[in-house]
FIKOLZA-1660 file (N, C-alpha, C; in steps of 0.1 Angstrom, whole numbers, plus 5000, padded with zeros to 4 digits):
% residues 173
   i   px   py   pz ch aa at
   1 3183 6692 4520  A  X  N
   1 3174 6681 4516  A  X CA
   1 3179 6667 4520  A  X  C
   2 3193 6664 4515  A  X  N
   2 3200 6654 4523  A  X CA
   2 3199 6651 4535  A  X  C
   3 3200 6664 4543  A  X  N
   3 3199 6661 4558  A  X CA
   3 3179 6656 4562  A  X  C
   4 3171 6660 4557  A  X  N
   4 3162 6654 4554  A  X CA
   4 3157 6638 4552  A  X  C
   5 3163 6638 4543  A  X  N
   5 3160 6627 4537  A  X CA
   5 3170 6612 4550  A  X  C
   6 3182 6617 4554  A  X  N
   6 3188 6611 4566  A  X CA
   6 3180 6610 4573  A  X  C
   7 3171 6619 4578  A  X  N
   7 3164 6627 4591  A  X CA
   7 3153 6611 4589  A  X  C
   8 3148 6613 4579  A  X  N
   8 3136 6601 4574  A  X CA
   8 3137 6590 4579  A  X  C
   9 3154 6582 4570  A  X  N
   9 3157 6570 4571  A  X CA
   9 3161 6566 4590  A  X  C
  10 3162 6570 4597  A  X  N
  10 3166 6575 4608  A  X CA
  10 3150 6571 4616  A  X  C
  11 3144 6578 4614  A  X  N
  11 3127 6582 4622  A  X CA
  11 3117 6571 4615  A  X  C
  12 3121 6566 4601  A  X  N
  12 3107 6561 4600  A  X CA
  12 3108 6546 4602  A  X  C
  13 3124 6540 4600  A  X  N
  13 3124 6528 4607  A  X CA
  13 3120 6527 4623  A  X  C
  14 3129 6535 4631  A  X  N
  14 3127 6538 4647  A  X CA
  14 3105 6540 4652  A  X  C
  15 3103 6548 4639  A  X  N
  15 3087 6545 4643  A  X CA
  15 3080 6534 4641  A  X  C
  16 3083 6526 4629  A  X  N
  16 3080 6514 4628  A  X CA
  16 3082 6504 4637  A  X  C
  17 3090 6505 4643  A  X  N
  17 3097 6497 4655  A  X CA
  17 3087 6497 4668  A  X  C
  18 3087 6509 4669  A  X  N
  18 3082 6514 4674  A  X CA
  18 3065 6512 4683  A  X  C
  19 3064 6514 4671  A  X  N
  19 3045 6511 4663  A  X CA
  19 3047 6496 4669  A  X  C
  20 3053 6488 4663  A  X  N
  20 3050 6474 4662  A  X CA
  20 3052 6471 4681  A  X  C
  21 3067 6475 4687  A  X  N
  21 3060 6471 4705  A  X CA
  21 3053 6480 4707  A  X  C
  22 3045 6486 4704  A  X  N
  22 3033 6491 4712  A  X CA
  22 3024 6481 4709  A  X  C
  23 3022 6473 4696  A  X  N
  23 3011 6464 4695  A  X CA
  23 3012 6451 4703  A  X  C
  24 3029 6449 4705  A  X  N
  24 3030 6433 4712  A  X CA
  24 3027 6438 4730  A  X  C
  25 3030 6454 4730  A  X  N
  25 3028 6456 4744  A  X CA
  25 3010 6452 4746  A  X  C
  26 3005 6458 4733  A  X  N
  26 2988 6456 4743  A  X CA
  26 2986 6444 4735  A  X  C
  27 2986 6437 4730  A  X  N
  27 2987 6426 4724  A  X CA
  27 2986 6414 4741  A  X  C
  28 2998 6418 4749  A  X  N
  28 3007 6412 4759  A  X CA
  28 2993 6414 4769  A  X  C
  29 2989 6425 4769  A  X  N
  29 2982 6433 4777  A  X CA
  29 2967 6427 4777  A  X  C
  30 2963 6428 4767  A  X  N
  30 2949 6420 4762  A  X CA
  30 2947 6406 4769  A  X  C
  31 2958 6398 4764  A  X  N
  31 2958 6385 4769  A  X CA
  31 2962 6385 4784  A  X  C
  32 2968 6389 4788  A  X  N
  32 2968 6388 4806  A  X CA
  32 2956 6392 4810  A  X  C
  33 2948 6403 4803  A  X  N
  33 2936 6408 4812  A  X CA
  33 2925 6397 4810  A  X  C
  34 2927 6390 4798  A  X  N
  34 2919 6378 4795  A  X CA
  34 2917 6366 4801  A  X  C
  35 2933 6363 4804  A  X  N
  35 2939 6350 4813  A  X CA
  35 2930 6356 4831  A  X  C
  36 2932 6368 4832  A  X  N
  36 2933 6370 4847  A  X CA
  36 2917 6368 4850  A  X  C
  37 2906 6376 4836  A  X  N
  37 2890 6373 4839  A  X CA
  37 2887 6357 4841  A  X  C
  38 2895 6349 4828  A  X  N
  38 2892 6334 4835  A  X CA
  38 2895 6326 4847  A  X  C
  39 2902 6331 4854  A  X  N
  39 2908 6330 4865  A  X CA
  39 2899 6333 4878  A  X  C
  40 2893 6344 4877  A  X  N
  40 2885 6353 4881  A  X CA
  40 2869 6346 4882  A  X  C
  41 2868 6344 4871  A  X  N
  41 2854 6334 4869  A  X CA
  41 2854 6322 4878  A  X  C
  42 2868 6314 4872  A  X  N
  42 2867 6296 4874  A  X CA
  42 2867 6300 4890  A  X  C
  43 2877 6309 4896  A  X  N
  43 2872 6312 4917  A  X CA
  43 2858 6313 4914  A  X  C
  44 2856 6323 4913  A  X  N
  44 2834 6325 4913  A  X CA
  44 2830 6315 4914  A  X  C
  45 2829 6310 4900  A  X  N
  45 2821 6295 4902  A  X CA
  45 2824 6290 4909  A  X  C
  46 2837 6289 4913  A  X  N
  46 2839 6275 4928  A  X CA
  46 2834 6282 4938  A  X  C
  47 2827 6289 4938  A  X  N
  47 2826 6299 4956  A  X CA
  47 2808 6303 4950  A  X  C
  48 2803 6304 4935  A  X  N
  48 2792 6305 4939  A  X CA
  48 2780 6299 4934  A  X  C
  49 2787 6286 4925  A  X  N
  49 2781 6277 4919  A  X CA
  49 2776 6264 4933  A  X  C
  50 2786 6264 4945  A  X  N
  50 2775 6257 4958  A  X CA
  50 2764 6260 4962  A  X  C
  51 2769 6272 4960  A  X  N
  51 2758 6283 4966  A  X CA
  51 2745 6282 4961  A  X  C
  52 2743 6285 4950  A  X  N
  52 2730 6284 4940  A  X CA
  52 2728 6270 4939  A  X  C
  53 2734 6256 4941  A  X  N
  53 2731 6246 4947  A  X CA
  53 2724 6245 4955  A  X  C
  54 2728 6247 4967  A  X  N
  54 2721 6250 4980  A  X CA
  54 2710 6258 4980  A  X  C
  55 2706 6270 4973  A  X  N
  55 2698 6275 4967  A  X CA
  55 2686 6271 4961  A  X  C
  56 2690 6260 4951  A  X  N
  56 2679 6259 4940  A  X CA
  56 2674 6240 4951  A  X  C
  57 2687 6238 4963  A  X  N
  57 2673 6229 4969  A  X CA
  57 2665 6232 4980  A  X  C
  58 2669 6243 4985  A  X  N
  58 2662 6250 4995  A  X CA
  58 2646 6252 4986  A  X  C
  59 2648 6262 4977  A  X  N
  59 2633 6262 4966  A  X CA
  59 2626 6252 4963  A  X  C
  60 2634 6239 4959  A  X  N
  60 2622 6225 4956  A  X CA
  60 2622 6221 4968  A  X  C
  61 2626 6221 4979  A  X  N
  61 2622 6218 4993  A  X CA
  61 2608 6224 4995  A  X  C
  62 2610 6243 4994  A  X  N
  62 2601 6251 4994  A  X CA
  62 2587 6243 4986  A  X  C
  63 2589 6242 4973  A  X  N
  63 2578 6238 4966  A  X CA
  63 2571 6226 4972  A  X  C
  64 2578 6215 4975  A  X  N
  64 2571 6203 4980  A  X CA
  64 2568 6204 4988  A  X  C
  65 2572 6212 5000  A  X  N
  65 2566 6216 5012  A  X CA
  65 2549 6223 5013  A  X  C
  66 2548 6234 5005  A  X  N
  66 2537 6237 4999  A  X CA
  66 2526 6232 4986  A  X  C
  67 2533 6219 4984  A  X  N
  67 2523 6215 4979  A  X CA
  67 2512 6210 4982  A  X  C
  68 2497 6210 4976  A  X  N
  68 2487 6213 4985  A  X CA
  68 2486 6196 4994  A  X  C
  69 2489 6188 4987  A  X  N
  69 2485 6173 4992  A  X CA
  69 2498 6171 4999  A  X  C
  70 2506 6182 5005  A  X  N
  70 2519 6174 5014  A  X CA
  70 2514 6183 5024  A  X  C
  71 2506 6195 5021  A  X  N
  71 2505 6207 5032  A  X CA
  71 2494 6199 5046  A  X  C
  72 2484 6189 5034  A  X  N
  72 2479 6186 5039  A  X CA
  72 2480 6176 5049  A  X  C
  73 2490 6166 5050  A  X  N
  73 2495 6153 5048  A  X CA
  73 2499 6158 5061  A  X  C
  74 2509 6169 5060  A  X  N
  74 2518 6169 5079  A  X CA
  74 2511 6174 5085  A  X  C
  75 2498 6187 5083  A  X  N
  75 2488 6185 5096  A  X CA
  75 2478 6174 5100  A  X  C
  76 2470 6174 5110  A  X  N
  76 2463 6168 5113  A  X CA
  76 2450 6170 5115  A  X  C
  77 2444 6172 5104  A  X  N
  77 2428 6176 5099  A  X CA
  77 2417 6172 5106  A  X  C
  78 2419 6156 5112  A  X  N
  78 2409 6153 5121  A  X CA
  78 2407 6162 5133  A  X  C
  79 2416 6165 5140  A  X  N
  79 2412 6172 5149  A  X CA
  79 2411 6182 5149  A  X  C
  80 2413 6190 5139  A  X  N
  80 2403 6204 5138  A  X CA
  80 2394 6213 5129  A  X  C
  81 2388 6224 5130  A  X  N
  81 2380 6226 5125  A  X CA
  81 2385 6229 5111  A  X  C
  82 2375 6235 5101  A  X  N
  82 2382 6237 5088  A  X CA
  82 2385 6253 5088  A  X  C
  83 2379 6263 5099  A  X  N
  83 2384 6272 5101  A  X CA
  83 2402 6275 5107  A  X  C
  84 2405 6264 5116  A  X  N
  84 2412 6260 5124  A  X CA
  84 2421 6254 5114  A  X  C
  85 2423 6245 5108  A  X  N
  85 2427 6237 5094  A  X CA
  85 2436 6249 5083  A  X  C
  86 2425 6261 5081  A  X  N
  86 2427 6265 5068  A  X CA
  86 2437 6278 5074  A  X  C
  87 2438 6282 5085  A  X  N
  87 2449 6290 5092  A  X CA
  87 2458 6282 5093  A  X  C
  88 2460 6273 5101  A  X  N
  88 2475 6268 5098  A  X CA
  88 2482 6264 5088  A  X  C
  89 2476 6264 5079  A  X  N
  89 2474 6263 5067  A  X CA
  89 2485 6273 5056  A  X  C
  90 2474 6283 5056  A  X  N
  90 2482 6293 5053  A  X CA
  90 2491 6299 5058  A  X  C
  91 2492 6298 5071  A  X  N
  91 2505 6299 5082  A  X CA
  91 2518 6298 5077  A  X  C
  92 2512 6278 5071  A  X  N
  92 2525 6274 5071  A  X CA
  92 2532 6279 5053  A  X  C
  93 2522 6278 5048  A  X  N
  93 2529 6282 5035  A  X CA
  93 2535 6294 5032  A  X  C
  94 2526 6309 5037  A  X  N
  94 2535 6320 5046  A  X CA
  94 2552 6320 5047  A  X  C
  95 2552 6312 5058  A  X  N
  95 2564 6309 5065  A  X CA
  95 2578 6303 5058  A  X  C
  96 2569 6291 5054  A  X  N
  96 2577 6288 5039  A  X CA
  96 2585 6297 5031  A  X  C
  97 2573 6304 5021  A  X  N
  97 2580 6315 5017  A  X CA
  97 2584 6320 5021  A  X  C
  98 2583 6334 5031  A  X  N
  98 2593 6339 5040  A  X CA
  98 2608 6333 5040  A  X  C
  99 2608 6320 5049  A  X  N
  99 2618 6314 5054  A  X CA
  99 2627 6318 5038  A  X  C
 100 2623 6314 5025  A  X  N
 100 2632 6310 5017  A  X CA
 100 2632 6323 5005  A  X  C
 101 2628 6335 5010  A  X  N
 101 2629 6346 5005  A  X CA
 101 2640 6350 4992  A  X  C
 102 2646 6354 5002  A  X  N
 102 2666 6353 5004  A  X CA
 102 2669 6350 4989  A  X  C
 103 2664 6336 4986  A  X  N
 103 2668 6330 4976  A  X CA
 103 2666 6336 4961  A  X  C
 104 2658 6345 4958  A  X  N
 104 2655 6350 4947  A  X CA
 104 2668 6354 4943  A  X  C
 105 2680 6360 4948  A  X  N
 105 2688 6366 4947  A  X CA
 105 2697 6354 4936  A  X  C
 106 2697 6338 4938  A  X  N
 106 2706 6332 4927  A  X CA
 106 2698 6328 4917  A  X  C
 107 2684 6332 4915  A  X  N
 107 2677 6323 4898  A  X CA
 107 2669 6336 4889  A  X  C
 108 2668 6338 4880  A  X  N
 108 2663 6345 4871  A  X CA
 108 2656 6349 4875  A  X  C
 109 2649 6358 4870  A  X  N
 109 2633 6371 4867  A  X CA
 109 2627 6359 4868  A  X  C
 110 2623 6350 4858  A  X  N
 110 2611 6342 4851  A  X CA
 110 2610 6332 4864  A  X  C
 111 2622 6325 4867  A  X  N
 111 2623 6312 4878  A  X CA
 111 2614 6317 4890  A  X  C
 112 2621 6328 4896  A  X  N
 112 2613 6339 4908  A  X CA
 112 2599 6338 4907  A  X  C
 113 2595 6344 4895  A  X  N
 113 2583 6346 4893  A  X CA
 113 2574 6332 4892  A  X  C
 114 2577 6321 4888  A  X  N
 114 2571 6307 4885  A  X CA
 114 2570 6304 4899  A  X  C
 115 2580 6306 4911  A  X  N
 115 2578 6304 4931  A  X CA
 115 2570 6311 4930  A  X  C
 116 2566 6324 4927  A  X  N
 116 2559 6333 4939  A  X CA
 116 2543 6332 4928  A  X  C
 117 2543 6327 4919  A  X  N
 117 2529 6327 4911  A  X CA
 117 2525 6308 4916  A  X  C
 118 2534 6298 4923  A  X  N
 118 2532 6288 4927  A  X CA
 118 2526 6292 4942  A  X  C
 119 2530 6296 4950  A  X  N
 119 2526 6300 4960  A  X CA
 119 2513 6308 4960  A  X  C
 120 2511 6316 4955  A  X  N
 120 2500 6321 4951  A  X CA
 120 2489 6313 4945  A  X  C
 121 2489 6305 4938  A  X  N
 121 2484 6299 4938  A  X CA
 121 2478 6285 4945  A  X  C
 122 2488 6282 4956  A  X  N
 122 2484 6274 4969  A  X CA
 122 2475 6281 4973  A  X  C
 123 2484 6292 4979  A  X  N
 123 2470 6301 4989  A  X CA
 123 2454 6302 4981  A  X  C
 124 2451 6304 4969  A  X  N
 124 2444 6307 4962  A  X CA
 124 2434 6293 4965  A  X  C
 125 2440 6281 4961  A  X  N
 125 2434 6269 4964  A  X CA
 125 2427 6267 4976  A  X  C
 126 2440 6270 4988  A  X  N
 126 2432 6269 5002  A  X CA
 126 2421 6276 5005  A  X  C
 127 2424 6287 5001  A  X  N
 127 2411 6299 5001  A  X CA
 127 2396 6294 4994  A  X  C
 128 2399 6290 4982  A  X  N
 128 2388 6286 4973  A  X CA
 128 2382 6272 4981  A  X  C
 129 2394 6260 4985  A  X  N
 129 2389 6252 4994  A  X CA
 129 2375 6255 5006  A  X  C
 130 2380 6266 5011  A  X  N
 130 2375 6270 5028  A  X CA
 130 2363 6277 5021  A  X  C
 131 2361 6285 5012  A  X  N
 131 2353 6291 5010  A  X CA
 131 2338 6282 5004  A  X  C
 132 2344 6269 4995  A  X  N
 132 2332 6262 4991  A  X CA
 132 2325 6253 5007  A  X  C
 133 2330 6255 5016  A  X  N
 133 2325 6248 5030  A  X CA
 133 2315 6254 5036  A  X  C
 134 2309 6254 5044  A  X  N
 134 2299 6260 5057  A  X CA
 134 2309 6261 5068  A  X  C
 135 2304 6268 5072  A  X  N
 135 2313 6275 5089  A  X CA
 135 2311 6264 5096  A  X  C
 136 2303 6253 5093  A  X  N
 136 2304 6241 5106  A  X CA
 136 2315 6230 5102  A  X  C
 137 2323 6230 5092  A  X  N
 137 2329 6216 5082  A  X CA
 137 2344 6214 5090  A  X  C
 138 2344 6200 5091  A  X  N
 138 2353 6199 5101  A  X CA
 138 2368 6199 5093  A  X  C
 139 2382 6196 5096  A  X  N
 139 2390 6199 5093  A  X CA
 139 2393 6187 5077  A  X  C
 140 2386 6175 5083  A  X  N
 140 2386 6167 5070  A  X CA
 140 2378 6170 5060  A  X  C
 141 2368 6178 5064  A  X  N
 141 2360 6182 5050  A  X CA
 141 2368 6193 5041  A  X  C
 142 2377 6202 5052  A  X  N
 142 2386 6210 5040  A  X CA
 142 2395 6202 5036  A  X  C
 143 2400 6189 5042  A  X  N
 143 2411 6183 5034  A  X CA
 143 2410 6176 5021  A  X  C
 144 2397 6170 5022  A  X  N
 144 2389 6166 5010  A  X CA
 144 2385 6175 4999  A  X  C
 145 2382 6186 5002  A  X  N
 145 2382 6199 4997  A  X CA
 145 2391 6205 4987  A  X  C
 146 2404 6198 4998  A  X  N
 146 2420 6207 4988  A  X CA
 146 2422 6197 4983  A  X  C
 147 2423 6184 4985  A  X  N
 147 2426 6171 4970  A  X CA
 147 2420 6173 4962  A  X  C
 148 2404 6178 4966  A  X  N
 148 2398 6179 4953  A  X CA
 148 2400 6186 4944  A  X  C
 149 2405 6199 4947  A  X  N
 149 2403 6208 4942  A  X CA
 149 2417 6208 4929  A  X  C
 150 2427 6203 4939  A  X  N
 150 2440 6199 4936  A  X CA
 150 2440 6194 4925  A  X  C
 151 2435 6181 4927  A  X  N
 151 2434 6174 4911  A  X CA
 151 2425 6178 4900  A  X  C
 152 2417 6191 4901  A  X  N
 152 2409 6195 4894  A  X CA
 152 2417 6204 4882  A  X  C
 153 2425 6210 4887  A  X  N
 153 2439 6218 4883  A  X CA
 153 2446 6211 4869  A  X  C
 154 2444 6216 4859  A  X  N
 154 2446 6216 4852  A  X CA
 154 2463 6219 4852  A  X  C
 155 2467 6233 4853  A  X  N
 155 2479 6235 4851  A  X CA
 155 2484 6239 4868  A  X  C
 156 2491 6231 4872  A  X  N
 156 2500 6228 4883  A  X CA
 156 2510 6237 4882  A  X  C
 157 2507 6249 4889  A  X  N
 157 2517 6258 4894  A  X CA
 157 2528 6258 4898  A  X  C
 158 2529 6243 4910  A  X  N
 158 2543 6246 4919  A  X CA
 158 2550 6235 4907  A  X  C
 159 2541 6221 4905  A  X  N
 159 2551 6214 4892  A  X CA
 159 2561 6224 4881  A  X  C
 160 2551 6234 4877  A  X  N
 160 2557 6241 4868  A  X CA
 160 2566 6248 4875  A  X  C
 161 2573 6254 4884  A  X  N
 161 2579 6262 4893  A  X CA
 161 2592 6248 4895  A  X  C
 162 2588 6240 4900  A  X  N
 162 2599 6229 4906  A  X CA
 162 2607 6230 4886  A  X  C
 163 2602 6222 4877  A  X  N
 163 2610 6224 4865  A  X CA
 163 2617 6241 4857  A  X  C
 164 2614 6245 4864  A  X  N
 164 2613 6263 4862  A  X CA
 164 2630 6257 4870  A  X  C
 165 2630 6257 4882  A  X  N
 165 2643 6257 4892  A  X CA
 165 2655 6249 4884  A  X  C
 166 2647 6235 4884  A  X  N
 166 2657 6223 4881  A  X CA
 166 2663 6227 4862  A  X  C
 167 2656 6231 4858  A  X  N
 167 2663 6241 4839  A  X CA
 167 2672 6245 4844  A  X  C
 168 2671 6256 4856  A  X  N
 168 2682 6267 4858  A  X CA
 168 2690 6261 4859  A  X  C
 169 2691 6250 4872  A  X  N
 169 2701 6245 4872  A  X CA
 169 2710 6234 4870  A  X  C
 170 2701 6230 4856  A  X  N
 170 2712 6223 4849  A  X CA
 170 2715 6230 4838  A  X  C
 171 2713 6240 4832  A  X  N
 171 2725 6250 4826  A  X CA
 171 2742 6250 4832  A  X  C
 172 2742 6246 4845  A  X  N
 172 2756 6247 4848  A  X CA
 172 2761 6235 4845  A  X  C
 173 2754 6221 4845  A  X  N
 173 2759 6209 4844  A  X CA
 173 2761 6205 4828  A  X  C
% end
């Protein structure tokens, strides 16, 4: 029983000992894996917070580019027809998007969605433009057409899309 009871004093200090560096070990352990994720982040951000800069101005580029009174503004309506007019038209906003696809990959579900329901709704305009015309209406009657219609618009799709972008990214600032 003596030798027992030695056996104890012997084992239960040495486990206690024990016990306790194993907790300063993952204790040690914890915080380095902690130190090394912030580390880990603050690189990221510096490598992908430009990026989604460059990103979120490629998009309000996108947006102003398609907006219907800028779309209209860099062609040249007088000289052509409103058949002629409402193709390049849509061409160019097409292209637009296309060009700036890519980009969905740095802004949210909701942001994404606010572009491509703005765009959609360009086209939608130009369409509805061309369509209240006759097949004879020359390129200014569709331009007059899409201002009109433009400012009839109640809720401004690409507006709402450009502040959709610029929210996102001022979360980082």
């Amino acid at each position: 029983m003596d030798y027992l009871i030695d056996l104890l004093k012997i084992l239960l200090p040495a486990g206690i000992v024990l016990y306790g560096m194993y907790l300063v070990v993952v204790s040690f352990l914890s915080k380095e894996r902690e130190k090394m994720l912030v580390e880990l982040k603050t690189q990221n951000t510096k490598t992908v917070l430009p990026i989604r800069l460059q990103a979120a101005e490629r998009l309000c580029l996108l947006l102003e580019r398609i907006s219907p009174n800028n779309l209209v503004r860099r062609s040249n309506p007088a000289s052509m027809t409103a058949n002629e007019l409402h193709a390049l038209l849509l061409h160019e906003v097409r292209e637009e998007f296309n060009h700036n696809f890519s980009q969905q990959v740095y802004f949210s579900e909701q942001t994404w969605e606010g572009v491509k329901n703005a765009v959609e709704s360009v086209i939608t305009l130009l369409n509805q433009s061309r369509q209240s015309l006759d097949n004879e209406a020359s390129g200014m009657d569709l331009a007059k057409s899409i201002f009109a219609k433009s400012l009839e618009q109640k809720n401004d799709a690409v507006s709402y899309a450009l502040k959709l972008v610029k929210s996102e990214i001022q979360l980082f600032f």
